[in-house]
HTML snippet that shows the backbone in 3Dmol.js (N, CA, C, O; Angstrom):
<script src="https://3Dmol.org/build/3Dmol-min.js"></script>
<div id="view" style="width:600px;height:400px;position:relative"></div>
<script>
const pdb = `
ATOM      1  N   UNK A   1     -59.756  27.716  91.843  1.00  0.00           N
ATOM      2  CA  UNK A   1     -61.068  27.689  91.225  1.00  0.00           C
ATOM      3  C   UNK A   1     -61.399  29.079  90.702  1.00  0.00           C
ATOM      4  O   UNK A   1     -61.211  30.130  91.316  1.00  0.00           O
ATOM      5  N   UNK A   2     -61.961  28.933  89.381  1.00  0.00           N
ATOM      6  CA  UNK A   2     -62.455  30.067  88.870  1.00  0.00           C
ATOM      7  C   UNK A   2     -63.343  30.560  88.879  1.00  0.00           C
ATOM      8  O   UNK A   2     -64.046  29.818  88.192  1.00  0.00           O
ATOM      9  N   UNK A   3     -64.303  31.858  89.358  1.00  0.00           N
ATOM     10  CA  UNK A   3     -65.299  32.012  89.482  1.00  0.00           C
ATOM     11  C   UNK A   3     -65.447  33.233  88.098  1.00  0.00           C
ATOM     12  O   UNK A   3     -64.640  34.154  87.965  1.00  0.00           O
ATOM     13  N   UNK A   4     -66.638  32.999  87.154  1.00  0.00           N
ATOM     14  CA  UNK A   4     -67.400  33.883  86.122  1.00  0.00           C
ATOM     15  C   UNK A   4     -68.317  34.729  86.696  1.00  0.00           C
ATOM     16  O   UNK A   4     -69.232  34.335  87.419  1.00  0.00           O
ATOM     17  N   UNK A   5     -68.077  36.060  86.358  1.00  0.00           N
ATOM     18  CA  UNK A   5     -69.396  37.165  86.783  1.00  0.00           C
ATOM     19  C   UNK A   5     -70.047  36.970  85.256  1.00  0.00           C
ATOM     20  O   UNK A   5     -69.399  37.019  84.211  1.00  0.00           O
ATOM     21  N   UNK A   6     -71.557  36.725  85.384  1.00  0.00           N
ATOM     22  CA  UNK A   6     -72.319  36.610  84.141  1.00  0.00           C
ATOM     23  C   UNK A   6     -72.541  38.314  83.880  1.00  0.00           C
ATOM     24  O   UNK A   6     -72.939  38.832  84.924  1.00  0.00           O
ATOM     25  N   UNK A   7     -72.404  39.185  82.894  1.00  0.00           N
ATOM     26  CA  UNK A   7     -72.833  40.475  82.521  1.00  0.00           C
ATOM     27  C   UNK A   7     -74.368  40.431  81.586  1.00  0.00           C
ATOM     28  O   UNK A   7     -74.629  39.675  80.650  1.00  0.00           O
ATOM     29  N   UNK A   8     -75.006  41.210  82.027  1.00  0.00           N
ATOM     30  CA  UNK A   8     -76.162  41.839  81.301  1.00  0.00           C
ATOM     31  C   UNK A   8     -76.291  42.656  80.658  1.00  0.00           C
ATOM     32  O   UNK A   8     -75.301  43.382  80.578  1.00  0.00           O
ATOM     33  N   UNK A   9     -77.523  43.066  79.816  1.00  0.00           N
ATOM     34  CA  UNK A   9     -77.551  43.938  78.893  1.00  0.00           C
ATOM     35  C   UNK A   9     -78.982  44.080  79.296  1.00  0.00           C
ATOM     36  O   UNK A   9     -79.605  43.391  80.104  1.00  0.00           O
ATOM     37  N   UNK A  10     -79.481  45.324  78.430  1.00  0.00           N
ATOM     38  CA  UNK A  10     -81.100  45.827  78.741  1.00  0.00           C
ATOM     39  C   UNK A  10     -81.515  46.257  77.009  1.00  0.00           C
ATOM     40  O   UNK A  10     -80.645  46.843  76.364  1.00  0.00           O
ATOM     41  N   UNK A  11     -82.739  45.961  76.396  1.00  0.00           N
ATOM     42  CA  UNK A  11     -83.422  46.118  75.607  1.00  0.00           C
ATOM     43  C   UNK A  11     -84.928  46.583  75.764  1.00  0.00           C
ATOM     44  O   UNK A  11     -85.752  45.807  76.247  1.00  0.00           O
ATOM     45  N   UNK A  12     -85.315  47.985  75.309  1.00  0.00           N
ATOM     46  CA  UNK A  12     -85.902  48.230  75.589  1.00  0.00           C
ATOM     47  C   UNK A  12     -87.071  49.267  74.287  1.00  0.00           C
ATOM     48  O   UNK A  12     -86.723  49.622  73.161  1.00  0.00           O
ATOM     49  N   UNK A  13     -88.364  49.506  74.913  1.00  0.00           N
ATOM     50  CA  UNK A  13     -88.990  50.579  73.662  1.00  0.00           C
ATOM     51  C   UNK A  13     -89.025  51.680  74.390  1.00  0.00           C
ATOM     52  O   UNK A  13     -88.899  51.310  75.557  1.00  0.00           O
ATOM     53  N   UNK A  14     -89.140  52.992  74.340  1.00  0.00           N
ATOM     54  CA  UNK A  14     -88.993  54.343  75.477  1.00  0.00           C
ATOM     55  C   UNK A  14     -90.423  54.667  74.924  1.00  0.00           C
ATOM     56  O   UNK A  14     -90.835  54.420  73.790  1.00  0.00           O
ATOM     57  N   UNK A  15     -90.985  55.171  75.783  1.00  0.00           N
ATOM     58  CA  UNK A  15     -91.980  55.526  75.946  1.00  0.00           C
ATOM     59  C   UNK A  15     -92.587  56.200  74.317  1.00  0.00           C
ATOM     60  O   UNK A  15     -93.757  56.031  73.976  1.00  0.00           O
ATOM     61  N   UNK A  16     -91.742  56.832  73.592  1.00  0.00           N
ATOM     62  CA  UNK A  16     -92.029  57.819  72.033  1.00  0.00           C
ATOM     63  C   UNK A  16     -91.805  56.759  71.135  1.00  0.00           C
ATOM     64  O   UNK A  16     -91.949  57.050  69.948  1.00  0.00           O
ATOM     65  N   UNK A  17     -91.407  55.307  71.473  1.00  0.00           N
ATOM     66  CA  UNK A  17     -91.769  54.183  70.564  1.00  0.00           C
ATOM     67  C   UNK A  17     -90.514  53.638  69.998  1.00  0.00           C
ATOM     68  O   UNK A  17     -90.480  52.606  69.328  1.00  0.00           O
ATOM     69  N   UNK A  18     -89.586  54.291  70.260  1.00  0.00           N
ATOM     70  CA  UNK A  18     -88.173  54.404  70.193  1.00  0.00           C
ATOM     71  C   UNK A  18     -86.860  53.250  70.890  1.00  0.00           C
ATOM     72  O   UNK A  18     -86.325  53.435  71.983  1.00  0.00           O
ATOM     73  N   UNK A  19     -86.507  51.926  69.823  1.00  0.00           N
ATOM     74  CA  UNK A  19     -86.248  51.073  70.542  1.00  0.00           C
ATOM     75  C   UNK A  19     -84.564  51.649  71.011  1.00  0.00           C
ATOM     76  O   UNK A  19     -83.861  52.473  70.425  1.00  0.00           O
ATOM     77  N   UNK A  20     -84.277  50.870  72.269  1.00  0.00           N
ATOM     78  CA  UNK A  20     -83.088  51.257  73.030  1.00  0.00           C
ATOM     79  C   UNK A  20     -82.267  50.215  73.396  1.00  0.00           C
ATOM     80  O   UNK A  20     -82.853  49.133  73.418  1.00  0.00           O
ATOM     81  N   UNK A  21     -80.938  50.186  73.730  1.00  0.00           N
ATOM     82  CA  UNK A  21     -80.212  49.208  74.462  1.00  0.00           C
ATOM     83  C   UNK A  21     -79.225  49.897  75.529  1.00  0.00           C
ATOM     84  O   UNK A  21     -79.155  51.124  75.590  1.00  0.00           O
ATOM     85  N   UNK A  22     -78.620  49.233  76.196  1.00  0.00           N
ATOM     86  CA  UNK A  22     -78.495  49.787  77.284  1.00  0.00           C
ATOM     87  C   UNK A  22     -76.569  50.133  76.864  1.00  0.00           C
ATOM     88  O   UNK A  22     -76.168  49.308  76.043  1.00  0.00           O
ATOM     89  N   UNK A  23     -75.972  50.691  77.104  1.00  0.00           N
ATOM     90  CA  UNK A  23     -74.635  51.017  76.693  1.00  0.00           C
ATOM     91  C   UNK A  23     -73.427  50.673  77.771  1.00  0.00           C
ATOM     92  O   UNK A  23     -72.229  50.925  77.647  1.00  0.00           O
ATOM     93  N   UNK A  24     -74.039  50.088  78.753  1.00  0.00           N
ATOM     94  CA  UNK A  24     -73.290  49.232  80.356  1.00  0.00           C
ATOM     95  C   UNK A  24     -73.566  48.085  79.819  1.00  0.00           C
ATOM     96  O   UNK A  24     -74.134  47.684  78.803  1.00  0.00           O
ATOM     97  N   UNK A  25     -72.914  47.538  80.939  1.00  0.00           N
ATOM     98  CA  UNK A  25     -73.149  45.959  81.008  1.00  0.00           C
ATOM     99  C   UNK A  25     -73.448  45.860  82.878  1.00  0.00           C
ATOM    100  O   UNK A  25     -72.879  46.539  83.732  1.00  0.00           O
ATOM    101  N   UNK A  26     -74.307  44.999  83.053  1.00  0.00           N
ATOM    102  CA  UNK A  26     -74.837  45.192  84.750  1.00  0.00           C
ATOM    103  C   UNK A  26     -74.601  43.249  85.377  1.00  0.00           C
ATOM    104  O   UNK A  26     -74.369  42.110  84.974  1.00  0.00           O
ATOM    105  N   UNK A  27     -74.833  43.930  86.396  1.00  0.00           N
ATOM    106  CA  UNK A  27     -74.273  42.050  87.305  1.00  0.00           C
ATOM    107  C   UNK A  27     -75.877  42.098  87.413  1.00  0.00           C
ATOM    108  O   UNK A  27     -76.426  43.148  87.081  1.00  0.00           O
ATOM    109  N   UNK A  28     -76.740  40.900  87.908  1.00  0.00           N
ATOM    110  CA  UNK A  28     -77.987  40.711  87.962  1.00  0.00           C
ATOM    111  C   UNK A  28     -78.566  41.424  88.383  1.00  0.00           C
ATOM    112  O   UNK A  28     -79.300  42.016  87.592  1.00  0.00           O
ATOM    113  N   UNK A  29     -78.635  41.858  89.908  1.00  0.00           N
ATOM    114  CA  UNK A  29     -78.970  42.520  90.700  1.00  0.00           C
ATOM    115  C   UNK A  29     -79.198  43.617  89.910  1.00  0.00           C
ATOM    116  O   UNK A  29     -80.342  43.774  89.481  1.00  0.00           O
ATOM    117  N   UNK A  30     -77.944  44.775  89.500  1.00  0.00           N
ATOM    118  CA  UNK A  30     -78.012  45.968  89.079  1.00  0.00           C
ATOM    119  C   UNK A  30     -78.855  45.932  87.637  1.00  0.00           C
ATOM    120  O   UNK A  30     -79.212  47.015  87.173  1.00  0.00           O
ATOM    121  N   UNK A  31     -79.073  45.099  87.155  1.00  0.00           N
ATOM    122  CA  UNK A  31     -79.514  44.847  85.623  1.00  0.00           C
ATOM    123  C   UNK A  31     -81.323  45.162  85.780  1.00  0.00           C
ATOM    124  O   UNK A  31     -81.949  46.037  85.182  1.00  0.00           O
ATOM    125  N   UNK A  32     -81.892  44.117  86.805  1.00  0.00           N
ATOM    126  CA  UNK A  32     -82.916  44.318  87.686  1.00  0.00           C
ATOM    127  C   UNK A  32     -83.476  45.190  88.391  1.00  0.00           C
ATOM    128  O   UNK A  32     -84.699  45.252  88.515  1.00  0.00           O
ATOM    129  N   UNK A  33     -82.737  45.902  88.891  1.00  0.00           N
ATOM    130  CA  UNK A  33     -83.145  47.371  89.119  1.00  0.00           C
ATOM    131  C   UNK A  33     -83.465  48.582  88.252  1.00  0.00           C
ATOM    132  O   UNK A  33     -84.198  49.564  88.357  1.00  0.00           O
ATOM    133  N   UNK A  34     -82.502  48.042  87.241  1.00  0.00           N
ATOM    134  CA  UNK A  34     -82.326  48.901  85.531  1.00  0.00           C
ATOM    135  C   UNK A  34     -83.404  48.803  85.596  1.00  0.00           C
ATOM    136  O   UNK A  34     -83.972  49.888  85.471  1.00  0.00           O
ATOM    137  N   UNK A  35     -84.102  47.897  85.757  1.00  0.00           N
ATOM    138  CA  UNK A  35     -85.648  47.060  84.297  1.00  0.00           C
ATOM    139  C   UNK A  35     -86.369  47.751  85.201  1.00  0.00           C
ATOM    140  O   UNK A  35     -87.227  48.441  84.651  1.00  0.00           O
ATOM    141  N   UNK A  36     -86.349  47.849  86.626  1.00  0.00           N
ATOM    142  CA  UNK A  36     -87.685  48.087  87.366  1.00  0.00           C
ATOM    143  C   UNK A  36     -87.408  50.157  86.939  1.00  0.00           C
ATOM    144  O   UNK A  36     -88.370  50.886  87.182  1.00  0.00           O
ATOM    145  N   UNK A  37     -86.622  50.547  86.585  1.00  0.00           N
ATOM    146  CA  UNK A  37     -86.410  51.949  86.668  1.00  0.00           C
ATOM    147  C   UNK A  37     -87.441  52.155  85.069  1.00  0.00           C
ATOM    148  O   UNK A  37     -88.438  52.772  84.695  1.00  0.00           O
ATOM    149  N   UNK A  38     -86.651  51.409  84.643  1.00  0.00           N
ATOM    150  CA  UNK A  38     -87.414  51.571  83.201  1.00  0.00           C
ATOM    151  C   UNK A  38     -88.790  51.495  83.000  1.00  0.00           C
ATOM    152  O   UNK A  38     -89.452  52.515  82.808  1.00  0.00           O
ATOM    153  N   UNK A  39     -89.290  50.360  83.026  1.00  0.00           N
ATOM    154  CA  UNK A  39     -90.865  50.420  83.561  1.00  0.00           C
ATOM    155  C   UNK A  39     -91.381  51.335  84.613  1.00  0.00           C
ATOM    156  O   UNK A  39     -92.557  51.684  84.721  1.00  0.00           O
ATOM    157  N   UNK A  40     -90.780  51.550  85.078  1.00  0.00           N
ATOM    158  CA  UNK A  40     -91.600  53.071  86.068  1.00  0.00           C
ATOM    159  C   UNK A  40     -91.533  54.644  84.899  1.00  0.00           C
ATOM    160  O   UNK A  40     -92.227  55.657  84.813  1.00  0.00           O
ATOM    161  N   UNK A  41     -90.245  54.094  84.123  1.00  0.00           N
ATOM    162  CA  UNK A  41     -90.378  55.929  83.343  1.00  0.00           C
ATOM    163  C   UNK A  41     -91.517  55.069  82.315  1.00  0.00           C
ATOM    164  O   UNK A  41     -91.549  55.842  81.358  1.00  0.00           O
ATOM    165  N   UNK A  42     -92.289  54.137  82.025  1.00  0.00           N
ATOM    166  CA  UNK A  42     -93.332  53.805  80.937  1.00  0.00           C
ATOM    167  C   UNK A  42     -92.642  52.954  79.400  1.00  0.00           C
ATOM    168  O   UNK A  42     -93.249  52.645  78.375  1.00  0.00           O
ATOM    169  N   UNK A  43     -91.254  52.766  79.732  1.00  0.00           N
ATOM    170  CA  UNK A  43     -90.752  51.856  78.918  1.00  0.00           C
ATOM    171  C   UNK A  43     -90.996  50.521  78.506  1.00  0.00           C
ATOM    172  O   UNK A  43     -90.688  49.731  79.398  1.00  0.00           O
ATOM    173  N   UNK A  44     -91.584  49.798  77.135  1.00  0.00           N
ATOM    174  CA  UNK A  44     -92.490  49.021  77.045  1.00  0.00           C
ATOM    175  C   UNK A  44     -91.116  47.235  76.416  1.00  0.00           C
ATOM    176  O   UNK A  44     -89.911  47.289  76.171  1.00  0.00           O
ATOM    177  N   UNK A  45     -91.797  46.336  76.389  1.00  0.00           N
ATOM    178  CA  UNK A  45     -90.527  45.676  75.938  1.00  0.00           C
ATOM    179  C   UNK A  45     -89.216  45.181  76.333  1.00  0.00           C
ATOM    180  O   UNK A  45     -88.424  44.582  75.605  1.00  0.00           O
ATOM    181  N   UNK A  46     -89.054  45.509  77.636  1.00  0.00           N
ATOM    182  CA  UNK A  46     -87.852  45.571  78.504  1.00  0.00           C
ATOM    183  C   UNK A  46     -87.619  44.076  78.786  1.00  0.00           C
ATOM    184  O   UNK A  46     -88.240  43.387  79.595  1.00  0.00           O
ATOM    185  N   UNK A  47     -86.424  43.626  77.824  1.00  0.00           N
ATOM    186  CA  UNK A  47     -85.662  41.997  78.086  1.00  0.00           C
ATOM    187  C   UNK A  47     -83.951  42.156  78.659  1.00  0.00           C
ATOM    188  O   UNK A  47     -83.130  42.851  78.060  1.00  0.00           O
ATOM    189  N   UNK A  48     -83.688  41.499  79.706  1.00  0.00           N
ATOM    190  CA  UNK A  48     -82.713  41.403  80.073  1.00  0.00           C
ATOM    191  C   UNK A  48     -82.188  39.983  79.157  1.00  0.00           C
ATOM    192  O   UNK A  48     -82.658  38.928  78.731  1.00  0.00           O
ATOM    193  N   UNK A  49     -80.906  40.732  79.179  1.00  0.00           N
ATOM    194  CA  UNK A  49     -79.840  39.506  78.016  1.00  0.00           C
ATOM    195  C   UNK A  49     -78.489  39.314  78.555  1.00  0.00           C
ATOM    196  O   UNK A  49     -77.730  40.233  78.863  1.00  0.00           O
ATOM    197  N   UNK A  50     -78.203  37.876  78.661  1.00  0.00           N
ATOM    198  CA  UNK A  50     -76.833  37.889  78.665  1.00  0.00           C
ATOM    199  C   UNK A  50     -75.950  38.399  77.359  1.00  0.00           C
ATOM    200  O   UNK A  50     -76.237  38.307  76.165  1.00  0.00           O
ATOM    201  N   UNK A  51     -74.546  39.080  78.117  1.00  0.00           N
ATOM    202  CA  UNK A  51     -74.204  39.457  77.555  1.00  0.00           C
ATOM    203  C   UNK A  51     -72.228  38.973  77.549  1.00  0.00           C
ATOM    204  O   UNK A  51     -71.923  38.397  78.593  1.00  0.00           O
ATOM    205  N   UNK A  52     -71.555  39.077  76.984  1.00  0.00           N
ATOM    206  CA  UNK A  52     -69.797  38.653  77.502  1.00  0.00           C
ATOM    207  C   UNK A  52     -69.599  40.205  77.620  1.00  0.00           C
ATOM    208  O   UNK A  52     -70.252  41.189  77.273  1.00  0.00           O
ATOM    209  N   UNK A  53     -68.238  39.958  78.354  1.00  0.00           N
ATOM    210  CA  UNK A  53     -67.427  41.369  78.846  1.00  0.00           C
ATOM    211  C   UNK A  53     -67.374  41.927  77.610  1.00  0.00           C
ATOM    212  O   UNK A  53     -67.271  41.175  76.641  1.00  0.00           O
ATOM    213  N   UNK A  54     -67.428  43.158  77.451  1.00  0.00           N
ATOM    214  CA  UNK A  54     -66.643  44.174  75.983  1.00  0.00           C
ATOM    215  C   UNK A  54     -68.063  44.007  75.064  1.00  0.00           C
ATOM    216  O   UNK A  54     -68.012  44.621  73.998  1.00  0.00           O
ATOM    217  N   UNK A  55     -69.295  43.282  75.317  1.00  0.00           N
ATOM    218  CA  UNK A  55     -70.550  43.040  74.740  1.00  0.00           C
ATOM    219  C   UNK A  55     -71.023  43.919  74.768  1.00  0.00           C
ATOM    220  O   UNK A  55     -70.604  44.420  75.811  1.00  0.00           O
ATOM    221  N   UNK A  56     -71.986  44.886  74.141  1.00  0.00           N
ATOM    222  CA  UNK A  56     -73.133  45.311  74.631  1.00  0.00           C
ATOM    223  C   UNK A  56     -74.693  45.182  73.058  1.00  0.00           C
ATOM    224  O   UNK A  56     -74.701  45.466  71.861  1.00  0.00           O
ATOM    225  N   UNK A  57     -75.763  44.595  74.066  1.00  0.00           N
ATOM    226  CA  UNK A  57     -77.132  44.441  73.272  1.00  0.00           C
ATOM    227  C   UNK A  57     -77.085  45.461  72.256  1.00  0.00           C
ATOM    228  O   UNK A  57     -76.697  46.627  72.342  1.00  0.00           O
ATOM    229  N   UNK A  58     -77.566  44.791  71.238  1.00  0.00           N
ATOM    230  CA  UNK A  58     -78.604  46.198  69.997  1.00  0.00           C
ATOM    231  C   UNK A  58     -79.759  45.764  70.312  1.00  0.00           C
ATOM    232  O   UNK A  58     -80.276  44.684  70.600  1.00  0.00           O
ATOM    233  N   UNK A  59     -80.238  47.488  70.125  1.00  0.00           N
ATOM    234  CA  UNK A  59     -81.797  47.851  69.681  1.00  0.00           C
ATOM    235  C   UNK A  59     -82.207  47.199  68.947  1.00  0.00           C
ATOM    236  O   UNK A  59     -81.793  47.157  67.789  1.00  0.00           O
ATOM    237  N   UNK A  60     -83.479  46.246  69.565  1.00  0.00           N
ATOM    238  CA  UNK A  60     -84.674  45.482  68.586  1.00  0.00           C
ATOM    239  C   UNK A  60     -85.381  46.937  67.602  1.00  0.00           C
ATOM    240  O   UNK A  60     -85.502  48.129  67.887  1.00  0.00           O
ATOM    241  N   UNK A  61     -85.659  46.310  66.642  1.00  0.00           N
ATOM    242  CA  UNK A  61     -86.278  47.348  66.086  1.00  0.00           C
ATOM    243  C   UNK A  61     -85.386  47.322  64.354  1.00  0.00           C
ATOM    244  O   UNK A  61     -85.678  48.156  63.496  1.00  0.00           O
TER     245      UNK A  61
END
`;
const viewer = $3Dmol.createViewer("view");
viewer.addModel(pdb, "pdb");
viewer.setStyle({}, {cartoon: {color: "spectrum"}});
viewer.zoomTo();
viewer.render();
</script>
């Protein structure tokens, strides 16, 4: 049996208005912690996305 790790991505605005994506890819847990780090530095916009291996999100914006 095969088991899939789902990967994440982070999208975000930084505080100077400035949209961002995240340049990792995170397992849930770690993706979730991302978001809560982000919103504490005042980062506005913050969507977690699936993502495939070798993926990574673009900046909305």
């Amino acid at each position: 049996m095969t088991s899939t790790l789902q990967h994440y991505g982070l999208t975000w605005t930084d505080p100077q208005g400035i949209p961002r994506a995240s340049a990792v890819g995170y397992d849930k847990p770690s993706a979730e912690h991302r978001r809560t780090e982000l919103a504490a530095a005042g980062c506005t916009s913050i969507e977690t996305v699936p993502i495939q291996p070798g993926q990574l999100p673009a900046p909305k914006g």
